[in-house]
N, C-alpha and C positions, 0 to 999 in steps of 0.2 A: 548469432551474435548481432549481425545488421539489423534483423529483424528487430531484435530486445532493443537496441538502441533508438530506431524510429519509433517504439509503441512509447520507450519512456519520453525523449525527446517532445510529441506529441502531447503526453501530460503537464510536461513542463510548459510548455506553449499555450497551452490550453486557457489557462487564466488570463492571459495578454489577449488572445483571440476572442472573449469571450468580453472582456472589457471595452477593447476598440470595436468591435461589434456594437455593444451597446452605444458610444460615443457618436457613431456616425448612423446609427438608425439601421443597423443591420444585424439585431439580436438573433438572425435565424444563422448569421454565420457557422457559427460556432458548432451548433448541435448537425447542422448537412453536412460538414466538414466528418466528425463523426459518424455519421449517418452512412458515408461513404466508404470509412473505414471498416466499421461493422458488417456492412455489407461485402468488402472485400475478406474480411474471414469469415463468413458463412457459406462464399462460396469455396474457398483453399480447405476450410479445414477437413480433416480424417470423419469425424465423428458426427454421426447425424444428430445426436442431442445439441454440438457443440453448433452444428448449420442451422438449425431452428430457433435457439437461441441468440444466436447473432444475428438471424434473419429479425426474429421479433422485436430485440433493441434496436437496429434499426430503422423498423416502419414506426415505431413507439417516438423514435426521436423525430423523422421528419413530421410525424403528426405532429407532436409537441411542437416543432420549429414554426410550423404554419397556425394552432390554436393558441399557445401558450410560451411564445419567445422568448423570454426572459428568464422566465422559472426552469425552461427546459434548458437551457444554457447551462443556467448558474446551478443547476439540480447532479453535475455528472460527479466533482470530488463527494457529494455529500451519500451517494452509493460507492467509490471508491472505498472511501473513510470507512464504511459499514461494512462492506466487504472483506476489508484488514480486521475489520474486529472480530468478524463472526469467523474468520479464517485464524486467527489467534486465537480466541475464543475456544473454539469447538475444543482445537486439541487441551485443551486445560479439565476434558474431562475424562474418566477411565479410560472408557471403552475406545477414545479415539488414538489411544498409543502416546506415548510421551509429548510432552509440551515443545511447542513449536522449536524455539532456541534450543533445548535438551538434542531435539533430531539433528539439527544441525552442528553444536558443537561435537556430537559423537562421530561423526563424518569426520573429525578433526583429532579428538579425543576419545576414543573407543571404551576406554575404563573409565568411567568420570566417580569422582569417591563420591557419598552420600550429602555431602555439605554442598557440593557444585549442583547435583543433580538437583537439589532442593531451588537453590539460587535461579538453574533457568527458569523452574518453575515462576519462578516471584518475576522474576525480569517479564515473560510471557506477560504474566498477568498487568505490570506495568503497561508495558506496549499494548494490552486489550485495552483498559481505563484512558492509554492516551486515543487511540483511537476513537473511543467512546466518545469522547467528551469534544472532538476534531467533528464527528459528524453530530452532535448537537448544534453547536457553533456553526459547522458550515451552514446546517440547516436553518438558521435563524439569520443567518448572513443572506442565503440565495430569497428567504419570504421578505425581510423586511429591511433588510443592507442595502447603502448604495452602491453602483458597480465600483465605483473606487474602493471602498473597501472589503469588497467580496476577494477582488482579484485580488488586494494586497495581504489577507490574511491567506487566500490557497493558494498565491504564487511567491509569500516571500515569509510570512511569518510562521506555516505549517513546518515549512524545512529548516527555517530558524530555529523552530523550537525541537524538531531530530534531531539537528545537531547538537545540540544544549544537551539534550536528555543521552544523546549517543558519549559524549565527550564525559559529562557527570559519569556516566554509568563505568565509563575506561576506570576514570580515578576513584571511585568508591569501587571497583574490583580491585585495583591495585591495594587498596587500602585493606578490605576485606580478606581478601588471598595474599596477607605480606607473604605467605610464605610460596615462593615461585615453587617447591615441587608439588604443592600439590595439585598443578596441572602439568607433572613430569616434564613437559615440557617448555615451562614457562609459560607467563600471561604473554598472548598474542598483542602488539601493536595496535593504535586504531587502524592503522593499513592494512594488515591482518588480516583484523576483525573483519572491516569494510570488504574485504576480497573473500572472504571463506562466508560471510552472512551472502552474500551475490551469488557465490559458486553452487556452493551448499544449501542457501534457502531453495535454488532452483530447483534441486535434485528430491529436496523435501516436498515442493509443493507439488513434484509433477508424482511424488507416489505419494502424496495423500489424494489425489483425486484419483489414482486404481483402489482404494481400498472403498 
């Protein structure tokens, strides 16, 4: 749980670090900052695919930090963003097993009737499209944005607009499902939600990577 806490903390941070970096002439901040964290899980983690990988993001980043300052900075939400998507993504096809939300509300929900199970799908595909369209933007923001508003769209306006799209999606399910049995146990709370998507997505994502 500590750990989850520092990697998101970190992200949160990350646009402020990457900003004042730029401000004072030290656009290499940001990515060594990084650089040392990546390298602190390739050495802890289990899995030698996972130590190689982390090993090569971060000599990729202090190389960036020393060639390419700026882009390597401002370059890390717009793989984040890509990585949500393709990770949303995949499971929206057959072979990769039900759609992401689908896995996780059955963790919750074990019987889901065929109108719900339809819904996560469309919801997934939502959150793929926002995703998508979060790493266009970012990407167009890290090549030709200035760092004020780099940092102020992926450190204030990206989670503005989850929230929007989280809070919409509460009351068009409400509206959607008037009828509470057919999730026998009632529509969950955004508290809930927000608690069983954290608990639940984990449990999801850590077996879609054994499959």
């Amino acid at each position: 749980m500590l750990k989850g806490i520092v990697v998101v903390g970190l992200f949160l941070i990350y646009p402020y670090l990457v900003y004042k970096g730029i401000e004072s002439g030290m656009n290499w901040l940001a990515p060594v900052v990084f650089s040392g964290f990546c390298l602190y899980r390739a050495l802890v983690s289990q899995q030698l695919s996972a130590r190689i990988l982390n090993a090569l993001f971060a000599i990729a980043l202090l190389l960036g930090a020393y060639y390419v300052q700026t882009i390597t900075a401002k370059i890390l939400p717009v793989l984040v963003q890509l990585m949500l998507m393709v990770f949303f993504g995949r499971t929206l096809f057959k072979d990769k097993g039900p759609p992401f939300i689908e896995s996780v509300v059955r963790l919750q929900f074990p019987e889901l009737p065929p109108a719900v199970s339809l819904y996560c799908r469309q919801l997934t595909l939502v959150w793929t499209a926002f995703f998508a369209a979060n790493t266009l933007v970012c990407t167009v923001l890290a090549i030709w944005g200035s760092g004020f508003w780099w940092a102020l769209y992926n450190g204030v306006v990206i989670y503005a607009m989850m929230g929007v799209l989280g809070i919409g999606e509460y009351i068009y399910r409400r509206i959607r499902f008037a009828d509470l049995s057919v999730l026998h146990q009632g529509i969950p709370d955004p508290k809930a939600t927000v608690k069983a998507m954290i608990i639940n997505g984990r449990k999801v994502f850590l077996d879609m990577k054994e499959r």
